[in-house]
C-alpha positions in Angstrom: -91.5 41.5 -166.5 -94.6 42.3 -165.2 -96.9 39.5 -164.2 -94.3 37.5 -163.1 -95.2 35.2 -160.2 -93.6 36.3 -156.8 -93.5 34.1 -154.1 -93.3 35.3 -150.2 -92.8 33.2 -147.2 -92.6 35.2 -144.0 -94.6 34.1 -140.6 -95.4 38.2 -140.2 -99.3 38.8 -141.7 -98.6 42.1 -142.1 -95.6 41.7 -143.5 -97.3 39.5 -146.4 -100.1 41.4 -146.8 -98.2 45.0 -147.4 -96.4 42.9 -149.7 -99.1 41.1 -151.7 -100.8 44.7 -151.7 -98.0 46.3 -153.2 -96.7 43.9 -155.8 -99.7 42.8 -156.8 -100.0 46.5 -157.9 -97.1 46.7 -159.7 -98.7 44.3 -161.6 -97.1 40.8 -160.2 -99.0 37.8 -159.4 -98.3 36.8 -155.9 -98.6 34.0 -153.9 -97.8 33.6 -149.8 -96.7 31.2 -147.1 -96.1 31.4 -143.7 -93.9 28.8 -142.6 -90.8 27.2 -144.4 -92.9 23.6 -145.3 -96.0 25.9 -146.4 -92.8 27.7 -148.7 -91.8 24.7 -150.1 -95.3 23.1 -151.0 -96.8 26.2 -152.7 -92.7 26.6 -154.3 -93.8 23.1 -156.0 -97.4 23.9 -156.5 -96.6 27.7 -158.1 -93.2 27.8 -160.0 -92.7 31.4 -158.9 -90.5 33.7 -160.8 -88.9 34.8 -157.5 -89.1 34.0 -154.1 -88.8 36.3 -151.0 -87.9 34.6 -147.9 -87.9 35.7 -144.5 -84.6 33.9 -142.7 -86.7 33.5 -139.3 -89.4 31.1 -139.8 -91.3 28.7 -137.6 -90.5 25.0 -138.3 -88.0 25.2 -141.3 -86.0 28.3 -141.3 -85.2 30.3 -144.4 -81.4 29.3 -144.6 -83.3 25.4 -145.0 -85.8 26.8 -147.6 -83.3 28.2 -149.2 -80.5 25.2 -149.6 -84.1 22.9 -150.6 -84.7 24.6 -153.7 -81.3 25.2 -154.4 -80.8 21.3 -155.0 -83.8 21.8 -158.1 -83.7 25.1 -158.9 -82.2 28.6 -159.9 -85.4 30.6 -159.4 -84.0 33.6 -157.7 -84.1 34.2 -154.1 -84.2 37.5 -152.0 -83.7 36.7 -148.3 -85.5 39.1 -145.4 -83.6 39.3 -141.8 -83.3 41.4 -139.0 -80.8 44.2 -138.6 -77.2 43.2 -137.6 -78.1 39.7 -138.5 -74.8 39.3 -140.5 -74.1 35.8 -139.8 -77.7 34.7 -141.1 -77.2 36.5 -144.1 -73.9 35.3 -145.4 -75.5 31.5 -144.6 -78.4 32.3 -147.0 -75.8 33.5 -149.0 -74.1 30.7 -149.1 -76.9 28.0 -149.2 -77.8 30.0 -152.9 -79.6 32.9 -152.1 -79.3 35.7 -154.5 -79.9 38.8 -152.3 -80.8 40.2 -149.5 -82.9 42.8 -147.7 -82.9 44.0 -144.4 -86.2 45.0 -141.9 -87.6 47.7 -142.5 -86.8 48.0 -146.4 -88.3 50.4 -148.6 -90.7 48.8 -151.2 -88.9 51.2 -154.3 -85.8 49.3 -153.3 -87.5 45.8 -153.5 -88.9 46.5 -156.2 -85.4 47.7 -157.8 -83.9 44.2 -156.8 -86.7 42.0 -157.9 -86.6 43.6 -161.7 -82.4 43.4 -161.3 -82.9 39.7 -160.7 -85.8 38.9 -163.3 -83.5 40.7 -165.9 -80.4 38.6 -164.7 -82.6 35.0 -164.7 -83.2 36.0 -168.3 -79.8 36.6 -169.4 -78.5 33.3 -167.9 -79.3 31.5 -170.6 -77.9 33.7 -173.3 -74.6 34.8 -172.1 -72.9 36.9 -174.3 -69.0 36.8 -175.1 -68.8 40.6 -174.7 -70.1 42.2 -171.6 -70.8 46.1 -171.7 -71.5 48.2 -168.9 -71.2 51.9 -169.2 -67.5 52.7 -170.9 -66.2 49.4 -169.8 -66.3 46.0 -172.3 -65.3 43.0 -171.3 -64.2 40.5 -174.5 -64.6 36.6 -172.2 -63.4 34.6 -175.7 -60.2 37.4 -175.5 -59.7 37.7 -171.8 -59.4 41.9 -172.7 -61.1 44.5 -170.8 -61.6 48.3 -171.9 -62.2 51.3 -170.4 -62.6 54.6 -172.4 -61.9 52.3 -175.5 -58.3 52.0 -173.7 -57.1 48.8 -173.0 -56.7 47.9 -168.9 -54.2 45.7 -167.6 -55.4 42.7 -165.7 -53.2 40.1 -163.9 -54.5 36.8 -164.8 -56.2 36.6 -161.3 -57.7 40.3 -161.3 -59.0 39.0 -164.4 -60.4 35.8 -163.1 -62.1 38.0 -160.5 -64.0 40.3 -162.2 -65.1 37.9 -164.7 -66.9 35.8 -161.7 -68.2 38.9 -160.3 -69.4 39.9 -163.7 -70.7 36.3 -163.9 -72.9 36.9 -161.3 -74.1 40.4 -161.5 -76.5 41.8 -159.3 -76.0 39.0 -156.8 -74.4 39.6 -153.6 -71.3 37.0 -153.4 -69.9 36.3 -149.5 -66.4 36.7 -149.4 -66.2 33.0 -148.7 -67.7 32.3 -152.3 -65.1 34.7 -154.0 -62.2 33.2 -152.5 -63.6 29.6 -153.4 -64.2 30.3 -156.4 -61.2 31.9 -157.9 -58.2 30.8 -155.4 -59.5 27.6 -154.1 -60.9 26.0 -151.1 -57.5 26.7 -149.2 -58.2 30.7 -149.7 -61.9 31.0 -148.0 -61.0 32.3 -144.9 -58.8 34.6 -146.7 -60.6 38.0 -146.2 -58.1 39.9 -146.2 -56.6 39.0 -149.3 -59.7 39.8 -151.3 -59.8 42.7 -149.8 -56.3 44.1 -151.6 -57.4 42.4 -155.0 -60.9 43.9 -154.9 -58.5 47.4 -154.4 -56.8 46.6 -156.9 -59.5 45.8 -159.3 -61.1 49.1 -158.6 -58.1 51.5 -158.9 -57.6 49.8 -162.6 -61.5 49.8 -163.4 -63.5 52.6 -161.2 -63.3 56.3 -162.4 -63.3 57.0 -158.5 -62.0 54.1 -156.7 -63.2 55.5 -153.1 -66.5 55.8 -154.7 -66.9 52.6 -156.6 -69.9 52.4 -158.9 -69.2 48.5 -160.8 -68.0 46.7 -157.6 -69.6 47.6 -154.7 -69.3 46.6 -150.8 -72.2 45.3 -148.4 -70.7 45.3 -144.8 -69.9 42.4 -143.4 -71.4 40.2 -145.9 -69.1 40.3 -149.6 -69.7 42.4 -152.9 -71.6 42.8 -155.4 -71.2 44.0 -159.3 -73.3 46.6 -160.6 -74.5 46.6 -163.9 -77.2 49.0 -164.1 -76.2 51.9 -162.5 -75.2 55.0 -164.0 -71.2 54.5 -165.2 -70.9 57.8 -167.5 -69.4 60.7 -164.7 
């Protein structure tokens, strides 16, 4: 994965430079922009492998850039914003950001997400009818799930749930995409229902439900399934 090409739109020059610095010695080509239309040209100009977009920009913000290249492309999106900046983030979200990182950030972390989302965009063209992840297999063609090599009991709409979360792994989903997804447009301002499935779902699937390692929580925004982390303990 490396020398994949990373785009970064942010109107902070230091925050591009530390970034171009420091990717580019990880071994990514990288490529910068500091306003949303500047993003969007060099987006046409470059075909990056990923883009990372600050959400306050001058001119066109990053929720814009964002819903833009969602209406030609899938290349994977991490969003930058300010702490407590909840509302911004689930908009990014929801215009078809992948994920999101908030100021300051640690560059082992953004690296972490950056090689989670190059792995994902090139898996999502061979999707598998079993899905693995540490003692747990998922069989989509027979709608089982396994833990242990013991079979785990799903209602058909626990099922339905972690199969979309599954679906999308490594992305952070808003709770307004869940409930969309698998209940219906009626559902989406149904947080609190999710809320008791996603218990639900964890006391069946998680070795320690309190401490969830497969489905995990980011406040205020939605959840997110983990597939790389350590599942063994």
């Amino acid at each position: 994965m490396q020398g994949a090409r990373i785009l970064v739109v942010d109107d902070e020059p230091q925050i591009r430079r530390s970034l171009q610095v420091n990717l580019e010695g990880k071994g990514y080509a990288v490529d910068t922009a500091e306003t949303g239309e500047r993003g969007l040209a060099e987006f046409l100009n470059r075909r990056p492998d990923v883009m990372i977009v600050d959400l306050l920009l001058p001119g066109i913000d990053g929720v814009e850039v964002t819903h833009r290249i969602r209406e030609s492309s899938a290349v994977p999106i991490i969003v930058l914003s300010a702490i407590g900046d909840e509302r911004r983030k689930v908009e990014a979200l929801e215009a078809g950001a992948d994920d999101y990182m908030t100021k300051p950030f640690g560059m082992e972390e953004l690296l972490a997400r950056i090689r989670s989302l190059l792995r994902r965009a090139a898996g999502a063209q061979s999707a598998q009818p079993v899905f693995v992840a540490g003692k747990m297999c998922v069989n989509f063609d027979r709608r089982e799930v396994t833990l242990d090599d013991k079979p785990v009991k799903l209602t058909p709409t626990e099922y339905d749930l972690l199969k979309y979360l599954i679906e999308h792994a490594g992305k952070v989903l808003t709770h307004r995409m869940i409930l969309q997804a698998v209940w219906g447009e009626a559902y989406v301002d149904q947080a609190q229902y999710l809320r008791v499935f996603i218990g639900q779902l964890r006391r069946k699937i998680e070795r320690t439900p309190a401490r969830p390692s497969f489905i995990i929580t980011d406040p205020g925004v939605g959840y997110r399934f983990c597939a790389d982390r350590d599942h063994a303990s």
